[in-house]
N, C-alpha and C positions, 0 to 999 in steps of 0.2 A: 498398433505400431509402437514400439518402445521411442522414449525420448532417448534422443543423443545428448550427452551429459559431457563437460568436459571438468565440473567440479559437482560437488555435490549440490541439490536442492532439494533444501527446506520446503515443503508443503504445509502450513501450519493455521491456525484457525483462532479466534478469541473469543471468550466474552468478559462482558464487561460490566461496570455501573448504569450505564450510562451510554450516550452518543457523544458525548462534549470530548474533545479531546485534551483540551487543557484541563477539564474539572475531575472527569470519570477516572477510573481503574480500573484494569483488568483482574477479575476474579478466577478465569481459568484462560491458560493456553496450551494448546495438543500441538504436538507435527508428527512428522513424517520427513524423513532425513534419508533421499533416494540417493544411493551414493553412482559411481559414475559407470560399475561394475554390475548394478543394478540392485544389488541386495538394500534392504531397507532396514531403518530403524524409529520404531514408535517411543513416544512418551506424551503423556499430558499431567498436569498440574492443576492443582486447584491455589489459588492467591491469595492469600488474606490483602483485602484492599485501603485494609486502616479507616473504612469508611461503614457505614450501615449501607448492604444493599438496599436498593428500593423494591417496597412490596410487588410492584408491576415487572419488575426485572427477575426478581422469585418464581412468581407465576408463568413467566415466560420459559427462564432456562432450567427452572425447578432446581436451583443452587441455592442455597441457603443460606443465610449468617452463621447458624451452626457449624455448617460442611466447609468453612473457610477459616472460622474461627482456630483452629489449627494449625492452619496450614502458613507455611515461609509468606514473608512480603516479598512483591519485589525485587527489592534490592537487596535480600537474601538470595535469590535465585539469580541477579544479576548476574554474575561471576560467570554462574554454571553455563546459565544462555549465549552468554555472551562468546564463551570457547567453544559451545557446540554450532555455533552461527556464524563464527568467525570465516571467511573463505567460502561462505556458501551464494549460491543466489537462491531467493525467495518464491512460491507459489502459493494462490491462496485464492479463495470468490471474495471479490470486492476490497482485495488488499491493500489495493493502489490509493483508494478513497479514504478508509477504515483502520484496516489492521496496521499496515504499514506505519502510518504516522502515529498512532495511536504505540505501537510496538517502540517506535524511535524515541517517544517524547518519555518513556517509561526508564529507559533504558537512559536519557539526560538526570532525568528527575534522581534515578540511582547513581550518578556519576560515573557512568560506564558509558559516555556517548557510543553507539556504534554508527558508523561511518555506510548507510545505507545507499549514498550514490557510488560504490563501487561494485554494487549489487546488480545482478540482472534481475528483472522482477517479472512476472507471469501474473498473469490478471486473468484467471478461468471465465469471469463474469464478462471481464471486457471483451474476450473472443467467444462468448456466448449472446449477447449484445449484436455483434457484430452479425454474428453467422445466424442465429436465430429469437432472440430479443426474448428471455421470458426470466422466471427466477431458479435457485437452485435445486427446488423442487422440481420444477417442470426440466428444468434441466436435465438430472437425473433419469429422469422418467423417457426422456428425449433419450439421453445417449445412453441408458443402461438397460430401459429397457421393462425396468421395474419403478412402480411408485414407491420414493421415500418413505411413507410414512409406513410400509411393511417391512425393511430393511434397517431402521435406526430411528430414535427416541430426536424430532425434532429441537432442535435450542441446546446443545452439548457440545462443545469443542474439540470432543474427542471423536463422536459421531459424525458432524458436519466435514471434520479435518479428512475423514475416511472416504466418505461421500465424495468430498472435493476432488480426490484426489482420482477416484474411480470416473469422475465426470472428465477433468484433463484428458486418461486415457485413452478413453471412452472419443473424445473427442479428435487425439491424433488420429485414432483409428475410423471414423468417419470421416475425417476430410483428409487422407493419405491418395496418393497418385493412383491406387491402385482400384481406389473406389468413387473418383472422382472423375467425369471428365470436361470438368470447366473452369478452364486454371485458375480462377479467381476464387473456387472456393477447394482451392489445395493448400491445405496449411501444413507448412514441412515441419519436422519435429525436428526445430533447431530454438534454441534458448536462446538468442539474438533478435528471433523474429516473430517467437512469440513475447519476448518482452515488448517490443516495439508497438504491437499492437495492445499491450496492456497498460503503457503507460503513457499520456497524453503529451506528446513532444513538447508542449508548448510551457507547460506547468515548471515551474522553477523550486517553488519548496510543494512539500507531498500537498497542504491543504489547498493549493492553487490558488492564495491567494497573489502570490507574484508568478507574473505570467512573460514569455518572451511577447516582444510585439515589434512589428518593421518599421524603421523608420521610412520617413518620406519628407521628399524636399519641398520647398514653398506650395509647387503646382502640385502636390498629390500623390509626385509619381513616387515609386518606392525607390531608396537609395541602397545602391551595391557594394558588396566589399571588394577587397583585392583581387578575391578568386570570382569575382561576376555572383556572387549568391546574396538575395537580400538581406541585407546588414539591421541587425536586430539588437532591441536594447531593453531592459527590463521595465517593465510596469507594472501598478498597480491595477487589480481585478477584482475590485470589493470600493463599498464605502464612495464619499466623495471626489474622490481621485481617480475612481476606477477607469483606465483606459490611458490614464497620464504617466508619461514615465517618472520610474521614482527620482529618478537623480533630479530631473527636473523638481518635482514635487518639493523634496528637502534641500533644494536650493532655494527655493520658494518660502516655503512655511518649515522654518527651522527649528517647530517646537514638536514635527509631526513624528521624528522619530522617535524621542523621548517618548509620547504619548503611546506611541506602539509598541513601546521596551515596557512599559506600565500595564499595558492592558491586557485582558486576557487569551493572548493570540497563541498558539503553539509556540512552543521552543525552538521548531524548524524553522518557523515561518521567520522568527527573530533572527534566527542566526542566520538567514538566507536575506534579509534586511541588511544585517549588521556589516556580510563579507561587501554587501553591494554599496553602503556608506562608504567600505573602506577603501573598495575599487574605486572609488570616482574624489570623493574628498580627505582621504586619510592620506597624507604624503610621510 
């Protein structure tokens, strides 16, 4: 079943140094730019990361210091990505967690902020989670039919981004109305509804460490807003605060922001800090 498109989506995939999102780099990233007409367009890149890989990360995605050695940084390539990205929303396995933030913080680091909450975002992994819990191998294997490892060269960005994107399809056309008769596992190919389920409502900046949470009055109960829906306010979900709202927090311990502008937390996570410093005490 075709996805219904109303701007283009980016399908795109990474590797990296690393898991750290503030430390690592990305050494390759691939997509897939499905436009709304349907016709597609590929590219992947290899990154010079300004860092030595690590031997274990070698091994893994078989990318080398050599094969990078080469290649644009970053923020060489910023510019390019950034105009082919611009107006799109995002697909990807495990984007939401991973790529995404990891892709945003890359894109600060070259001072080319892109503005990722105006994005719809597709999480293949999160509606694979959902509908059948396993990884993107088995995934594959699940909705396409065939095992990876005869189709494509495990740990490649250009391979995985292929995969991925076969798996999405693969997946409208499993759980479409026509194959389906138990509405709850009808997943409609609309890019509203599969973002929603790929990305965790509650989460405030991409690494979750600030989180929506309800408030509630003296007795427990939860408190309403205007419209009757419960009236929610940000908090901390990490560390010793976790579960305390922040505004309270740094009205409290006034040195915690500072401490958090220092340390080594994503660049979203600060500036999703920073707007909420400014919403409550910046007059």
């Amino acid at each position: 079943m075709r996805l219904t498109l109303t701007k283009p989506l980016v399908i795109f995939d990474l590797e990296t140094t690393g898991l750290d999102i503030s430390k690592d780099r990305i050494i390759q990233i691939s997509y897939i730019k499905v436009m709304p007409d349907g016709s597609e367009n590929r590219e992947a890149y290899f990154i010079n990361p300004e860092c030595t890989i690590p031997k274990d990360v070698e091994e893994l995605t078989h990318i080398t210091n050599e094969m990078v050695a080469a290649a644009p940084t970053f923020k060489q390539l910023a510019a390019t990505l950034w105009n082919t990205f611009h107006g799109c929303d995002f697909a990807g396995y495990n984007s939401s967690h991973f790529d995404i933030p990891m892709l945003a913080e890359e894109f600060i680091r070259a001072g080319k902020e892109f503005d990722f909450g105006k994005c719809r975002m597709v999480d293949s992994l999160a509606i694979f989670r959902k509908m059948e819990r396993r990884n993107l191998a088995a995934a594959y294997e699940f909705y396409c039919g065939r095992k990876m490892e005869d189709d494509f060269t495990a740990h490649r960005a250009d391979e995985d981004t292929e995969a991925t994107w076969r798996v999405l399809q693969a997946q409208l056309d499993m759980y479409s109305p026509e194959r389906q008769t138990d509405a709850a596992r009808i997943l409609p190919a609309d890019i509203n509804i599969l973002h929603s389920l790929s990305c965790p409502a509650e989460n405030i900046d991409f690494a979750g460490r600030l989180v929506w949470k309800e408030v509630k009055d003296a007795n427990g109960i939860p408190v309403r807003d205007a419209t009757g829906k419960p009236l929610l306010r940000e908090a901390f979900n990490f560390g010793k605060y976790k579960g305390q709202f922040v505004i309270d927090v740094l009205r409290r311990d006034t040195g915690y922001y500072a401490w958090m502008m220092g340390a080594d937390f994503p660049q979203t996570t600060k500036q999703a800090l920073t707007r909420i410093r400014m919403k409550y005490l910046v007059k």
